[in-house]
TORTI-479651 format. One record per residue: x, y negated, z of N, C-alpha, C in turn. Coordinates in steps of 0.02 Angstrom, whole numbers, plus 50000, padded with zeros to 5 digits. Layout:
residues N
XYZXYZXYZ...
end
This chain:
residues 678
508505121453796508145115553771508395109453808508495103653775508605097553805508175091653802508095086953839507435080853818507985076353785507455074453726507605069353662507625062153710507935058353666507655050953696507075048253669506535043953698506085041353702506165036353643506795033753601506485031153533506395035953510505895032153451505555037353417505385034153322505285035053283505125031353218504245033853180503835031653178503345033353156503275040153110502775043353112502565050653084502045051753084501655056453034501195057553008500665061053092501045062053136501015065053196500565059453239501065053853237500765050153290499995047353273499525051153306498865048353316498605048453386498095047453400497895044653474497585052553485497765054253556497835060553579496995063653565496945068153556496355072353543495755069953479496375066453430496065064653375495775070553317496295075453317496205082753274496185087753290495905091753283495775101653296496255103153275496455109053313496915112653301497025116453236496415117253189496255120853132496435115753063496245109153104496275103953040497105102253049497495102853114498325100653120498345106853063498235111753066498705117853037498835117652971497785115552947497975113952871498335109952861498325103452880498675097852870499435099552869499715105152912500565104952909500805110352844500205114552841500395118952776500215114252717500095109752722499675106052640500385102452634500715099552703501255095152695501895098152677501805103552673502445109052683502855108652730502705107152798502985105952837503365109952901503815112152917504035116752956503565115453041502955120053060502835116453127502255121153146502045120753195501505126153239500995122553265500785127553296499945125753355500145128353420499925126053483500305128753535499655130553570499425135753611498925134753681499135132453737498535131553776498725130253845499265133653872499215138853833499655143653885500315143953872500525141553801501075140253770501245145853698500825149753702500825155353650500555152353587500975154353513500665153053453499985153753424499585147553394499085149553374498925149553291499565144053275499585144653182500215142353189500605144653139501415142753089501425142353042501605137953016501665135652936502385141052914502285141252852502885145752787503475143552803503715136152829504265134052819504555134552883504075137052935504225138753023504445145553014504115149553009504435156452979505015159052948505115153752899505705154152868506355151852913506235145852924506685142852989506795148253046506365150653082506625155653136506845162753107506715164253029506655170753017506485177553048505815173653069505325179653110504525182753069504475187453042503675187253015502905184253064502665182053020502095178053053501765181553095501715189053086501315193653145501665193653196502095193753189502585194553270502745186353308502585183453277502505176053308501645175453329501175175253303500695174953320500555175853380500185175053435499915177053503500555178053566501185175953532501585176153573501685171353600502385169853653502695164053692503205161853647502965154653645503575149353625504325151253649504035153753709504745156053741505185161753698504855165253667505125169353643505655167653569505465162953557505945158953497506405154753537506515152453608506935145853620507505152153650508075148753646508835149453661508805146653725509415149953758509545147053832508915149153875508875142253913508385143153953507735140853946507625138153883507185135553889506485138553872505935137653903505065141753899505025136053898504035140153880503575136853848503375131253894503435131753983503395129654034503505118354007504225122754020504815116554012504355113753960504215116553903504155110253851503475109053859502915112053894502385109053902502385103053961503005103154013502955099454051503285092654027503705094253968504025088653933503515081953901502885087753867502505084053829502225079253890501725083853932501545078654009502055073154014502495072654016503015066654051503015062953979503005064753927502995060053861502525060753818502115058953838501425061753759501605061753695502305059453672502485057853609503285058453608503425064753655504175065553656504465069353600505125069353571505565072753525506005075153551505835081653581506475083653619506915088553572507575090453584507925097253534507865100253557507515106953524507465115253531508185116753494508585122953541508825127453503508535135953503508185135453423507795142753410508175149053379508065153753419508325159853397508245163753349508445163853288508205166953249507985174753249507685179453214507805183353228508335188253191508765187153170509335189253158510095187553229509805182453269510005181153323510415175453292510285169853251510555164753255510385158553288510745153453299510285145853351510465142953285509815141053312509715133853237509545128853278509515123153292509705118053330509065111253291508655112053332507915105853279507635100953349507585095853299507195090753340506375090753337506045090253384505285093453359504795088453390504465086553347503895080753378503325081553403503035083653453502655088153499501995081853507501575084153498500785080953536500395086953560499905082453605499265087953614498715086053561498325089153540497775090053512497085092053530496505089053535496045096153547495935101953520495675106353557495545112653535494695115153558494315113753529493535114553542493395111653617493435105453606493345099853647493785098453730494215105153721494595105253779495275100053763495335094653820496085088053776496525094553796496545099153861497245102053879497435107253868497165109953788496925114353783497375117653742497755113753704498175115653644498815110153608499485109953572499875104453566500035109753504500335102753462500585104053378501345102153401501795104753356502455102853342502555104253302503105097253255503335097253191504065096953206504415101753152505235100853143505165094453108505655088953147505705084253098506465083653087506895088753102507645088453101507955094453112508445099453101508675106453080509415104453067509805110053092510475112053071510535118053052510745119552990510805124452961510755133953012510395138353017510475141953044511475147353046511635146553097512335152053095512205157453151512275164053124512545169553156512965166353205513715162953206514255161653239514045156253306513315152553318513225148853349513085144153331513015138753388512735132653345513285126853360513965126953365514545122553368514505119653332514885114053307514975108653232515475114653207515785117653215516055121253161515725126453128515155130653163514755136453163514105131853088514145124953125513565122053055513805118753002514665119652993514945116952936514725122252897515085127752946515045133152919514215137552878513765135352918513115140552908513045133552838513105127452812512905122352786513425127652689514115129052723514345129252675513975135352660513865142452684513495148252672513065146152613512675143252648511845140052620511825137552565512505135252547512515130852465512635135852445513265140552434513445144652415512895151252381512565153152418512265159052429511595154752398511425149452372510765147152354511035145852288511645146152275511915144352196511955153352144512125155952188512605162152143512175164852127512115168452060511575173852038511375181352079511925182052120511835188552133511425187752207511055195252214510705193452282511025195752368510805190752400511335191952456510665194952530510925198352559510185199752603510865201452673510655198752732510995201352796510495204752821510655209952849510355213452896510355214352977510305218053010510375219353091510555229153089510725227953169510715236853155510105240553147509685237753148508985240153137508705240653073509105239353035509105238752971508565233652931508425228152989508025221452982508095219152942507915212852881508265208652837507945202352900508815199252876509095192252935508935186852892509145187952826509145183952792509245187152723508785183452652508845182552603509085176052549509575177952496509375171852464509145170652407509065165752385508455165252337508425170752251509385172052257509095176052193508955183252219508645184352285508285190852287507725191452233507405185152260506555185952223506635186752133507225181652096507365183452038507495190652015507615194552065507965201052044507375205752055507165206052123506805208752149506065207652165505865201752142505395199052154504885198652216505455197252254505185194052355505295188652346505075183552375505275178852401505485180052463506255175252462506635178252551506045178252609505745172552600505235172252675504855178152665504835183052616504335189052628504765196452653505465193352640505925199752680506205198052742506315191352759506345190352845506045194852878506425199152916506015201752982505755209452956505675211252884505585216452887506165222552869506045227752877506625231852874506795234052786507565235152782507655236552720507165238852695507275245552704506755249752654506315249252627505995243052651505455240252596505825239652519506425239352496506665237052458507025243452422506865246552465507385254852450506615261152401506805263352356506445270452326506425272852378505835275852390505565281952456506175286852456506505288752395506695295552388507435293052436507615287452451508255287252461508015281052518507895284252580507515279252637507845281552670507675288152686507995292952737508735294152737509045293952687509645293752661510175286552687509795283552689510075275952696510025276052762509515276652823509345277552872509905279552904509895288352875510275292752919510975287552921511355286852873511795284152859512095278652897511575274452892511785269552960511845271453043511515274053053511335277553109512085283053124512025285753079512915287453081513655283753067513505279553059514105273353032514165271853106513515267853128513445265853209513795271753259513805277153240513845282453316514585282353284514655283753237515095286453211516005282253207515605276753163515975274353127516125277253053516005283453031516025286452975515685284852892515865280552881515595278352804515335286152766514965284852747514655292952679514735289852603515045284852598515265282752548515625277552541516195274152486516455268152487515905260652482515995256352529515695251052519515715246152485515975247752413516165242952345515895247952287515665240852248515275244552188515015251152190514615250952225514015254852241513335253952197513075261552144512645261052101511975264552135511415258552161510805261352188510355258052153509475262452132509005257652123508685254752165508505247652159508055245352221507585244252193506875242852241506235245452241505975238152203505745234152163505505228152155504595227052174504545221852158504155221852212503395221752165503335224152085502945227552040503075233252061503335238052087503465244252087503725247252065504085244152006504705246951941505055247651990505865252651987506565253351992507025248851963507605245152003507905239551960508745242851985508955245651930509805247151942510165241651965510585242752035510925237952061511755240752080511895236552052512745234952076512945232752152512975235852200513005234952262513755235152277513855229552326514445229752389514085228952462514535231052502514195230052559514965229352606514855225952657515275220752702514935223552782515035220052829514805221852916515475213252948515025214052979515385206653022515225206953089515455203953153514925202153213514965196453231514375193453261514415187553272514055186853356514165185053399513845183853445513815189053491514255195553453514235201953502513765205753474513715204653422512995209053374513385210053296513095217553279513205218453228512785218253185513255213553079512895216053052513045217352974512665217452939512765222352884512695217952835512925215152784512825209652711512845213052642512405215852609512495215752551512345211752494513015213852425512965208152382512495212352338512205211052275511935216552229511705212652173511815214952119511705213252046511165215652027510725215651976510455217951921511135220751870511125226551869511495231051812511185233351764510395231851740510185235651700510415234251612510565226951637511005226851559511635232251548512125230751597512755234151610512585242251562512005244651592511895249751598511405252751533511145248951506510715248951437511275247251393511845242851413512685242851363512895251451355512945253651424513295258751430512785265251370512215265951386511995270251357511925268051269512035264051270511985259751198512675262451179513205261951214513985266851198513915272051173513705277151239513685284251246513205286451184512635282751152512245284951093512625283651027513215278751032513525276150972514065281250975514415283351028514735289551026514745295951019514215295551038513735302150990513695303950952513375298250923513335296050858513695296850805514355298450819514975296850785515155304150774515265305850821515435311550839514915317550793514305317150778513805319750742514195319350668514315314150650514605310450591515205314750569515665315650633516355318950615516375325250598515825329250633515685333950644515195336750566514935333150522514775334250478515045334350411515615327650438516125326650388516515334650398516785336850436517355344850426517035348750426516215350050428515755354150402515755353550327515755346650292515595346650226516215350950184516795349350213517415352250211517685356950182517125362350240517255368650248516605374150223516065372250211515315374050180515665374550108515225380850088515185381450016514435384850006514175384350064513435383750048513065377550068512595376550015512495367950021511715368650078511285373950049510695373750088510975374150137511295378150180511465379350245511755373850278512135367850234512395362650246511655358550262511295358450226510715351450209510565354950279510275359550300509665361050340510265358850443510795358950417511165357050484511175348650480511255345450428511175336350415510515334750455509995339250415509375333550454509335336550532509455341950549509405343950599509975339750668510435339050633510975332650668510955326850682510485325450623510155318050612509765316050646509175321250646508645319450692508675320350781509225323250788509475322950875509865316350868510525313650812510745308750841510375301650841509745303050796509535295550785508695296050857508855300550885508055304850930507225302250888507365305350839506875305450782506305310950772505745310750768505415318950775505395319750700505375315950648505545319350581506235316950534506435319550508506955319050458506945323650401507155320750357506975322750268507615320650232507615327250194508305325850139507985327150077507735321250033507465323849965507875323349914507795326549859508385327249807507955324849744508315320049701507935316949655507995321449591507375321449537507495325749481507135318749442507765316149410507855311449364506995313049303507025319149283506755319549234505855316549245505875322549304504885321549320504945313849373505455310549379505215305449418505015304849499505235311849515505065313749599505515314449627505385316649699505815317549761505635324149779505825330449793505835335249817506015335749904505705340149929505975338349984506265346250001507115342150018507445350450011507925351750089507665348250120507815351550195507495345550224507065347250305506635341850329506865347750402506695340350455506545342850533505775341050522505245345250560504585343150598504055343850526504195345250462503735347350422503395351550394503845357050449503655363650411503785367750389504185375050391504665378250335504255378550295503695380850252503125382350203503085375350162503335368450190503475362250126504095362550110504755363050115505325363850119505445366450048505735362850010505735364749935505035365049872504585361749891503985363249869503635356149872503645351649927503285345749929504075340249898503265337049849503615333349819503255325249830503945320749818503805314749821503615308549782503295306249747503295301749688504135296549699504385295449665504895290849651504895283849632504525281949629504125274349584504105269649646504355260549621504375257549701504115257249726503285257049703502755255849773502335263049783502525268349781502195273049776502265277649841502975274949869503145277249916503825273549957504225274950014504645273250063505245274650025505335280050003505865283449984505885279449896505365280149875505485278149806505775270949806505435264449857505435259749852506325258949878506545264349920507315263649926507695266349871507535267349834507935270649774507795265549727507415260149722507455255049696507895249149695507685247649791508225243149811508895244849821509155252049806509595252449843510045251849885509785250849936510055249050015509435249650059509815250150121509325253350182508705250650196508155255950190507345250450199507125254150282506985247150337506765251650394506005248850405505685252050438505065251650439504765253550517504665247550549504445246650629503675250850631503325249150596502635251950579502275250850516502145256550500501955258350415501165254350405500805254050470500195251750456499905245450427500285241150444500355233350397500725234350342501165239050330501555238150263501295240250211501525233950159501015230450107501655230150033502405235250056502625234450010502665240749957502445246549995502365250349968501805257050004501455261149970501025263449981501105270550032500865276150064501075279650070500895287750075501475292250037501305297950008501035303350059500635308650029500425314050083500875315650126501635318450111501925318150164502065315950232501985308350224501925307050280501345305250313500775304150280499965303950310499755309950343500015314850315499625322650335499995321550416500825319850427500995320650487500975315750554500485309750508500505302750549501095298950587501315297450515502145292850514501775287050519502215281850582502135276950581502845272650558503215275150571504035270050563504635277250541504935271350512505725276550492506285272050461506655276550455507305273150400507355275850341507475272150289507835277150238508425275050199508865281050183509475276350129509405281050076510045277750036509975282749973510855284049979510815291049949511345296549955511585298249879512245295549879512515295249823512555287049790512945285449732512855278749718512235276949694512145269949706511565269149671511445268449628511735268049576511595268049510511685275749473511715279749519511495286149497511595291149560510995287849608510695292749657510715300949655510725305149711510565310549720510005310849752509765306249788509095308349847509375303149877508725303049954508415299950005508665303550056509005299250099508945303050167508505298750230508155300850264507485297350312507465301450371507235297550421507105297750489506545296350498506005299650541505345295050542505125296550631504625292450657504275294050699503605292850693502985295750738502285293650718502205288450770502265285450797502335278750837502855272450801502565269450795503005262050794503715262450853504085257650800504725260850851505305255250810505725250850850506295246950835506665251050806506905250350775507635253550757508415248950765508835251450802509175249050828509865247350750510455244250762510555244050714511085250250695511355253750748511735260250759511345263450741510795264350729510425270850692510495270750619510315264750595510415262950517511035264850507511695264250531512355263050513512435272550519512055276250552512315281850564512055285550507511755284550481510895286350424511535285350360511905278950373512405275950300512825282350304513195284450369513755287650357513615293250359513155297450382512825304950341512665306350291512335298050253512105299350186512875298450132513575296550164513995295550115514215303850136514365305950165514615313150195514155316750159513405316150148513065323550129513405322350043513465313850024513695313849940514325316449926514755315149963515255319249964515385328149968514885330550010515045335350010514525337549943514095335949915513785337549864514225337149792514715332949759515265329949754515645335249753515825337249808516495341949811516075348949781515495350949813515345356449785515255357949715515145351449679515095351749597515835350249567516195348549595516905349449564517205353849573517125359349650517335364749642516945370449588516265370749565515955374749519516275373449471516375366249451516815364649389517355369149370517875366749435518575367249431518425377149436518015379549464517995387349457517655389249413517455385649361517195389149278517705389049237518135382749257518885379449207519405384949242519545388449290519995392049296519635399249257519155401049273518905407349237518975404649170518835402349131519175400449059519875401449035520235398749087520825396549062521345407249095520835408249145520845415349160520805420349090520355418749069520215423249004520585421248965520685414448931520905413948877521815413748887522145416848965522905419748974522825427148959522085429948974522035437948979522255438948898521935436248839521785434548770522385434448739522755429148763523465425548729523675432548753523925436248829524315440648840524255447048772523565448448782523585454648733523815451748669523665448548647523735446648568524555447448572524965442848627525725443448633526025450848617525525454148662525805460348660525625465748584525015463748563524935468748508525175463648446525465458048450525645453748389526405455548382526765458548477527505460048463527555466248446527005471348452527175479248437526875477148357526465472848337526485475448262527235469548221527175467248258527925463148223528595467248211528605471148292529245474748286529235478648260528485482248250528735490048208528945490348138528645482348093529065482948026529575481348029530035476148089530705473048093531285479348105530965484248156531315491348147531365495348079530885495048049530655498647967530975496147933531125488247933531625483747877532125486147910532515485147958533225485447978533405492647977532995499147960533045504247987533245504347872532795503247841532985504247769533745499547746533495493147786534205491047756535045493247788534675496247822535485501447859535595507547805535085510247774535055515247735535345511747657535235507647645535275505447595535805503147591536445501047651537145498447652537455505047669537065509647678537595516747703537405520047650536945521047598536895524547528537315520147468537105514647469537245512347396537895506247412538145504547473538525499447490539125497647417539465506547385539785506247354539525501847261538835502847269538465499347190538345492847211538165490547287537805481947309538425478047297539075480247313539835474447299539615472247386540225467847362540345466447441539725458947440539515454447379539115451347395538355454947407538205459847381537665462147429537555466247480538345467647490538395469347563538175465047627538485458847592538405453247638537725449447648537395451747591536605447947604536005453447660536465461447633535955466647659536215465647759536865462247769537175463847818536695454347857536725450447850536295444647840535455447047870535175451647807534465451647818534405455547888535125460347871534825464047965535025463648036535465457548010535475452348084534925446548082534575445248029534065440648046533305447248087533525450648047532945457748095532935457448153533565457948188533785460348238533615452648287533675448348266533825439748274532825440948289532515443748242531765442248248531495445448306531765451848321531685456648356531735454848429532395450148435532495447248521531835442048518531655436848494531205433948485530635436148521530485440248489529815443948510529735446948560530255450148590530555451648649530325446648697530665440548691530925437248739530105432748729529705431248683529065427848705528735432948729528785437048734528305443348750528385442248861528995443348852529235444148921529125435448966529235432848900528935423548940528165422948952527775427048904526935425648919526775430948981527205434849007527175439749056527365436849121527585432749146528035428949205527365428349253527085429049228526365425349303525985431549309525975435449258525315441749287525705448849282526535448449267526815456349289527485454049313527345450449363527985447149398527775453349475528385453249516528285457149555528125453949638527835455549686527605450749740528295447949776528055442649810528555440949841528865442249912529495444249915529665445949960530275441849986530775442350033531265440050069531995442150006532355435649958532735438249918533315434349945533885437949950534705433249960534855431349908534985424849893535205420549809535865423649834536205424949859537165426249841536785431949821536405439049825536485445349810536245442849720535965439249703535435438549666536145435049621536415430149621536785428549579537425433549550537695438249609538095442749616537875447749565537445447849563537105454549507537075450049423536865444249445537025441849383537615441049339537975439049382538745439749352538915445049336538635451549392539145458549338538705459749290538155459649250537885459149210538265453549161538475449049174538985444149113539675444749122539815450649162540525451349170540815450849100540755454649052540775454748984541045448648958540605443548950540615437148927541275434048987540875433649037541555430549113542215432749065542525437849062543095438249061543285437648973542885437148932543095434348862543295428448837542875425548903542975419148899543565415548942543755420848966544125418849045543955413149089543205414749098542935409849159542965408549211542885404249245543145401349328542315400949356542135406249386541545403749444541665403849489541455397949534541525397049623540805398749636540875401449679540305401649734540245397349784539525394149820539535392149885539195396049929538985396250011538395399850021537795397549993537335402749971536775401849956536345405150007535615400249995534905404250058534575409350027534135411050087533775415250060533115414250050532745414850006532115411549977531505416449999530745414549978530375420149959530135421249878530165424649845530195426049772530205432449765530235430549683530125438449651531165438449619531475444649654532065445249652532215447249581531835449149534531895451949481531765446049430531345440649445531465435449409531975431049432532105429349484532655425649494533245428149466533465435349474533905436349436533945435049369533435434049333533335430549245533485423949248533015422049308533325414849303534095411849297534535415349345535005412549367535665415249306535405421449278535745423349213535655418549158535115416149155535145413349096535455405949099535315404649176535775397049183536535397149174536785403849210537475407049213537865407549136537475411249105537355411949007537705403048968536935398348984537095394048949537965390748987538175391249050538595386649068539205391849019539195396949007539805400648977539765398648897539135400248878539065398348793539285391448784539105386448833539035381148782539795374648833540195377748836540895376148892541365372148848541335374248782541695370848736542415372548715542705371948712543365374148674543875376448725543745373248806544365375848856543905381348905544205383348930543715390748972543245386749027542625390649016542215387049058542325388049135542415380349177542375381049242541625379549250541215384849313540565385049337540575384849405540175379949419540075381049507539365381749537539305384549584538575385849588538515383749669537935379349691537955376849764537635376749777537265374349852536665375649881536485369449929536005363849925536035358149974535365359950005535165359150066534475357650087534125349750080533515348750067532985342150058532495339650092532485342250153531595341550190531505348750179531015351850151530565360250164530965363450087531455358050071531525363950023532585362749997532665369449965533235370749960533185369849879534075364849862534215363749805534875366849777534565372049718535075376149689535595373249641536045372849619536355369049559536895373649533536875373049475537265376349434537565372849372538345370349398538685364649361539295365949316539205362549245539695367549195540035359549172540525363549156541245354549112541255355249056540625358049024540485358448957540305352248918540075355648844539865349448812539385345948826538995347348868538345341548888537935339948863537405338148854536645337048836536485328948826536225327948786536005322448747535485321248807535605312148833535005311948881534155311848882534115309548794533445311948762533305318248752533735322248759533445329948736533405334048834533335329748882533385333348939532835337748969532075335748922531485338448929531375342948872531665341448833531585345648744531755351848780532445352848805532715358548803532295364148840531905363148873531375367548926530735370248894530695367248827530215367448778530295376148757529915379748724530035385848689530355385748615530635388748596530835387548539531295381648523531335377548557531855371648572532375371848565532955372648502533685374448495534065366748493534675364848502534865358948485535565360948464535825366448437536175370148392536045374748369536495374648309536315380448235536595387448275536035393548238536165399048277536975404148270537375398748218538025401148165538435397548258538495391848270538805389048321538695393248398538165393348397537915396348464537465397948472537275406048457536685412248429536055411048518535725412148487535075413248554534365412348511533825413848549533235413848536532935406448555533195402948584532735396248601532105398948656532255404648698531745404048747531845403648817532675405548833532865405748892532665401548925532775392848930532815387548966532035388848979531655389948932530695390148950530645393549002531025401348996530825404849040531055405049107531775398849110531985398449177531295391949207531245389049164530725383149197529825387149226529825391949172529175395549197529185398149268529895402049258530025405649323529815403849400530465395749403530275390749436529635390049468529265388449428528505386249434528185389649477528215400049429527875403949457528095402749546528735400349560528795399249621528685393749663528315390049645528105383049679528745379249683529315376749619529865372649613529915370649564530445366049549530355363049493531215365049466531535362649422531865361449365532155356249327532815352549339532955348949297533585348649272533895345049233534535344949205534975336949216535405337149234535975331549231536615332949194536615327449136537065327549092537035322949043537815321949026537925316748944538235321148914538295317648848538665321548796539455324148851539765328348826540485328648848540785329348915540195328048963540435329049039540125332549071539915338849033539595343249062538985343349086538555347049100537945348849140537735351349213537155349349252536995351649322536265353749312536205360349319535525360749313535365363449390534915360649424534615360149466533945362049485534025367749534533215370849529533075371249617532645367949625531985367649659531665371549697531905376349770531435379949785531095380549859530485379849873530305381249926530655384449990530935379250039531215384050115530885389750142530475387150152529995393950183530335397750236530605394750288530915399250351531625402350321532015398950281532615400550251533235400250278533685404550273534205404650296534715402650256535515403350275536045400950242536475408450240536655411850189537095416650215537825415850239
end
């Protein structure tokens, strides 16, 4: 402590000695807000104002009944400054006070005596009428640039800042403690954390320091650190913690920064429910997929629904256009015994669900008990629904049902619940959707099943009764050119010789549609076939023709496919066939090659024949399709069908390249399938 000088400037202080009680100074310095005390004879505290407290950062119980001395720095007691006042009745001397965090704060203090129940020497007031910022680091001009810059800083920033001691004291708070936590700093001066800490995690924090100190050993990193602190309602407030250690003066201590995270953290779970969320969604979508039972589907929707939206009821009703209702055909929380049986009126004000099948689009409902837009059905009275969602499933202009969420409490609905409600209810239409186009598409194959079973027989008993008179005619008119040839002349030789090549002409016919309506249901399975073995067999089968014609075939390597070897060999004969028949006047050259495409291998079979009209390139694949007289170049008109059927039966296609005169490439199409090259 040092003595002030003897000027002095007027203050609410200066009155003529033993003018006020000590009771009436006290009120008077708390009414003024004034940083300042009551002193006794003896020098020990008898009242402190809020803003003295705060200044030394000591609690008011532990100042009370003590020595002045116990707040002054250096050397100075209560002694000294009572002997100060004696030598100046109206002195301003500087105290430097110790905080109790152990900082000097450095104040000028305007000291009188007062009475105290009629004793003049009985008692003295002092007012701070001047302060330098409190510093840990001392009280130097650099230590109070410094504690000055702290003080702005730490009184601006949102987050809360608290120093401690090793005792785990609070040194200091700043003001957005009380925003967060609701202290005001002067109510955490001086007392120990844990006021601020959950019981459950006191001891924890304790031990911790206590081992940091012996230790040095951290039990955790001191950055972004997730703890709740205690507020001062008694709620839990999630905090974003760092924590720091400094020394100042030869003392250690401890600073933490700390946030309010509960937004952070009401974001985060607001994620984790939207991801959920989603995930419910996806998960229903490759269910709808893969279900070909729909109940078993519905009763997993609301059951999905009502965990992702945390709903205690959910309802899937299915509309029946005719009676005007809602059925309810899978529900959570109503009951298996209503489940197909309770029904809903459909009409807009009659009910929730009806009135959404009106508007079509999402109706939510916070609490049913004021709502005045529509009425509400036993269903949900019997179970005391207060709020829900509902959408409608399928388009709206020709609905399938309601899908709904409900709870019996009033209850927000967030807007991720609605949006999740949209995308279950397009997923359950879809998969409802797919299940009626597959019934479709599997009544239209059983049809089209029967009516191949139908066509087959008829093929077959239309070619055994066809052929057996075409044998009977050709079988008399052979009799009839080998009995009477010598009475018919040679012109009715020639008509009887005519009628029984058109026999014979009718006979392949029938044959050959017989064996084309057969390609899909007495074809043989598929196995591993080599196209070189497969063409190789074809050729000695046209060896005949090959060498009449004196033909030129090249080979390339060909792969090996999966197929039926017994049709490919038809196939590739009859491609082999047309390139020899139709070669034209010089001997047919044929080449046959093999390219790969992506997953599949391209066959070709190329002739320097007369060539194909580019309008007739689809005709010719047709049945019965000739584009020469049978006098030029004899055939049935079914081959090219039955090479294109073939094809098919093998998942490939078929086409032709050609003009008049430069020959033809017919090109076929077949699945790789793990194929080789020989």
């Amino acid at each position: 402590m040092t003595t002030g000088s003897s000027d002095r400037s007027p203050s609410p202080a200066d009155r003529p000695r033993g003018s006020l009680s000590v009771e009436r100074v006290g009120s008077l310095l708390t009414a003024a807000s004034a940083a300042g005390f009551t002193l006794s004879a003896s020098g020990t505290f008898l009242t402190v104002t809020d803003e003295f407290v705060s200044l030394v950062g000591r609690p008011r119980a532990a100042l009370l009944e003590t020595s002045l001395s116990s707040v002054l720095a250096g050397e100075g007691t209560a002694e000294t400054v009572l002997a100060a006042v004696d030598a100046d009745a109206h002195s301003r001397p500087t105290f430097t006070f110790r905080t109790g965090g152990g900082d000097a704060v450095d104040c000028e203090v305007h000291l009188e005596r007062v009475d105290h129940a009629g004793d003049e020497n009985a008692a003295l007031v002092g007012i701070v009428t001047g302060e330098s910022p409190p510093s840990a680091l001392g009280s130097s001009p650099v230590a109070s640039t410094y504690g000055k810059t702290f003080a702005a800083l730490a009184a601006a920033v949102p987050d809360g800042i608290i120093v401690l001691d090793t005792d785990s004291r609070i040194q200091y708070a700043n003001p957005a403690v009380e925003t967060i936590l609701g202290y005001a700093p002067d109510d955490l001066v001086g007392e120990r954390i844990v006021r601020i800490i959950p019981a459950r995690h006191r001891r924890h924090h304790l031990e911790a320091v206590e081992r940091y100190l012996e230790t040095g050993e951290r039990h955790r990193e001191w950055q972004a650190i997730e703890l709740p602190g205690k507020h001062r309602d008694g709620h839990e407030v999630p905090l974003g913690i760092s924590l720091a250690e400094f020394v100042a003066n030869d003392r250690h201590y401890f600073v933490g920064l700390f946030r309010d995270v509960s937004a952070m953290k009401e974001a985060q779970r607001t994620l984790a429910v939207k991801v959920s969320q989603q995930e419910s969604v996806a998960y229903l979508a490759q269910l709808a997929l893969e279900t070909s039972d729909l109940d078993d589907f519905f009763e997993k929707v609301v059951e999905i629904t009502a965990a992702a939206t945390g709903a205690e009821f959910c309802q899937l009703l299915e509309l029946d256009a005719e009676t005007d209702t809602l059925t309810l055909r899978a529900g959570v929380g109503w009951g298996d015994e209503r489940i197909g049986t309770d029904t809903i009126p459909a009409t807009e004000t009659t009910s929730q669900a009806g009135y959404t099948l009106c508007a079509g689009e999402p109706v939510v409902v916070e609490d049913l008990g004021p709502e005045a837009r529509f009425t509400h059905p036993r269903l949900l009275v019997d179970h005391g629904i207060r709020s829900g969602i509902t959408v409608v499933v399928g388009p709206a202009d020709e609905p399938w049902g309601i899908l709904g969420v409900h709870d019996s409490a009033p209850r927000q609905f967030p807007a991720h619940d609605v949006a999740v409600l949209q995308s279950v209810s397009v997923v359950v239409a879809t998969a409802i959707e797919r299940r009626r186009f597959e019934t479709r598409l599997s009544e239209t194959i059983d049809r089209v099943e029967a009516s191949n079973e139908r066509l087959e027989q008829f093929a077959y008993v239309d070619s055994h009764d066809l052929q057996e008179p075409l044998r009977t005619i050709s079988g008399y008119l052979g009799l009839l050119e080998h009995g009477y040839g010598d009475v018919l002349g040679e012109d009715g030789r020639e008509f009887v010789d005519l009628a029984v090549d058109g026999a014979y002409r009718m006979q392949e016919m029938v044959s050959s549609l017989l064996a084309y309506s057969r390609v899909e249901t007495q074809g043989d399975d598929f196995e591993r076939v080599d196209l070189d073995a497969v063409v190789e067999y074809a050729l000695a089968d046209l060896r005949a023709q090959v060498e009449e014609t004196a033909a030129e075939v090249t080979l390339e390597p060909l792969p090996s496919v999966d197929g039926d070897a017994s049709q490919l060999r038809q196939l590739f004969q009859n491609l082999l066939s047309n390139a020899l028949e139709y070669a034209g006047e010089e001997p047919p050259r044929v080449h046959v090659s093999a390219e790969r495409a992506a997953d599949s291998w391209i066959v070709s079979v190329r002739d320097e024949g007369i060539g194909i009209d580019p309008d007739d390139h689809e005709r010719v694949f047709d049945v019965f399709q000739r584009l020469h007289r049978n006098d030029d170049h004899p055939g049935t008109g079914i081959g090219l069908a039955m090479c294109k059927r073939i094809v098919e039966r093998h998942g490939g296609e078929i086409r032709v390249d050609s003009t008049p005169g430069d020959g033809a490439t017919f090109s076929v199409t077949l699945p790789a399938s793990q194929t080789r090259v020989s």
